[in-house]
C-alpha positions in Angstrom: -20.1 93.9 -128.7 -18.1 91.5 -130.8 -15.3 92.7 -129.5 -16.1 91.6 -126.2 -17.0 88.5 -127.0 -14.0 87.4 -129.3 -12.0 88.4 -126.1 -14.1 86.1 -123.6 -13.6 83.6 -126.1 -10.0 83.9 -125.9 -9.9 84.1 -122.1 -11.7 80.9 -122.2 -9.4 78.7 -124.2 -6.5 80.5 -122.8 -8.0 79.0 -119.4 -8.7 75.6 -120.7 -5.0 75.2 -122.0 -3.3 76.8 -118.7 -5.0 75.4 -116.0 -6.0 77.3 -113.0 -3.6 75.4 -110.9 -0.3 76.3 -113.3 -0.8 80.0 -113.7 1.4 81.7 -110.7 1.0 85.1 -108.7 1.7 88.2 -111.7 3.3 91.3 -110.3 4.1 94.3 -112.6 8.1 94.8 -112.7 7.4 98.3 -111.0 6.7 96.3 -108.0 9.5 93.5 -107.7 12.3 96.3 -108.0 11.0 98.5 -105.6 10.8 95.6 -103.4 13.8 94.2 -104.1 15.8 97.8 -103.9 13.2 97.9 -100.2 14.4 95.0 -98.9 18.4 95.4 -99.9 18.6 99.0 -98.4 16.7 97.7 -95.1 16.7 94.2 -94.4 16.3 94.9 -90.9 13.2 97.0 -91.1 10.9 94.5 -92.6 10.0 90.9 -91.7 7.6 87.8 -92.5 4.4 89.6 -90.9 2.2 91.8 -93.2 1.2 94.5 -90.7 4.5 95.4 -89.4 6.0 95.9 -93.1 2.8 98.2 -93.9 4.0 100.2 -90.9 7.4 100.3 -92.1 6.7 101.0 -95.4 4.5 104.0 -94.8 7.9 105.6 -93.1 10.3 104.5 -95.6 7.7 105.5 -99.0 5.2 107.5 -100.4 3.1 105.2 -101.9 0.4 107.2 -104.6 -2.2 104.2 -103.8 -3.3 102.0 -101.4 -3.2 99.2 -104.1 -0.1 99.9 -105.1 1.4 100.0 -101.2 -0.2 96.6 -100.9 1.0 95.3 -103.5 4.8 96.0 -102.8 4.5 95.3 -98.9 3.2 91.7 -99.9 5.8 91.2 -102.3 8.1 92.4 -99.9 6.7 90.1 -96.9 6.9 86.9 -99.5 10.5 87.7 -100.1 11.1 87.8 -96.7 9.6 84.3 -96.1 11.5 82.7 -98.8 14.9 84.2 -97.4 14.1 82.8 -93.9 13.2 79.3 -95.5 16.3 79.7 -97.6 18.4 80.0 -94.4 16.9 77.3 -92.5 17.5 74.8 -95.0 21.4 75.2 -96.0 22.2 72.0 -97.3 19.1 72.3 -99.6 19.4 73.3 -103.0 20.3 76.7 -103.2 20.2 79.9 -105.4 23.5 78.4 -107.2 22.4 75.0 -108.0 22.5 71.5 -106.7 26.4 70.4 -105.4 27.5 68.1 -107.3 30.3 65.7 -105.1 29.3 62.7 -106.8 
């Protein structure tokens, strides 16, 4: 019972110095490689909606759990979303950096 409360009491200050709005998604590494590997060997299988890379992930892997599928389609569908941003806006700052032609 102590336990459990030292540990609330952690969570709680751990809260009050992060914020809410600073703390980001967290995805196990097991999830961002698979994706990443996913998306390399077939970029043209997946896209920017959710329920057409469930369908093509159930053909392409053998996910053990439904959480675990979920998790790696929407990781896959937000990495498709940032590519497509990434190629709309060339001139933008890029994976490389900021040109500098000052």
């Amino acid at each position: 019972m102590a336990l459990s409360r030292q540990y609330l009491k952690v969570q709680q200050r751990l809260r009050g110095f992060l914020g809410c709005a600073s703390v980001g998604k967290v995805r196990i590494a097991a999830v961002k490689k698979v994706s990443r590997e996913l998306v390399a060997r077939y970029p043209d299988k997946f896209s920017k909606n959710y329920e057409e890379n469930k369908v093509a992930l159930a053909v392409l892997v053998d996910a053990r759990t439904k959480r675990l599928r979920n998790r790696i389609v929407g990781y896959v569908t937000r990495l498709k979303i940032v590519e497509a941003k990434r190629a709309a806006a060339p001139g933008e700052i890029g994976p490389e950096g900021p040109d500098d032609q000052a």
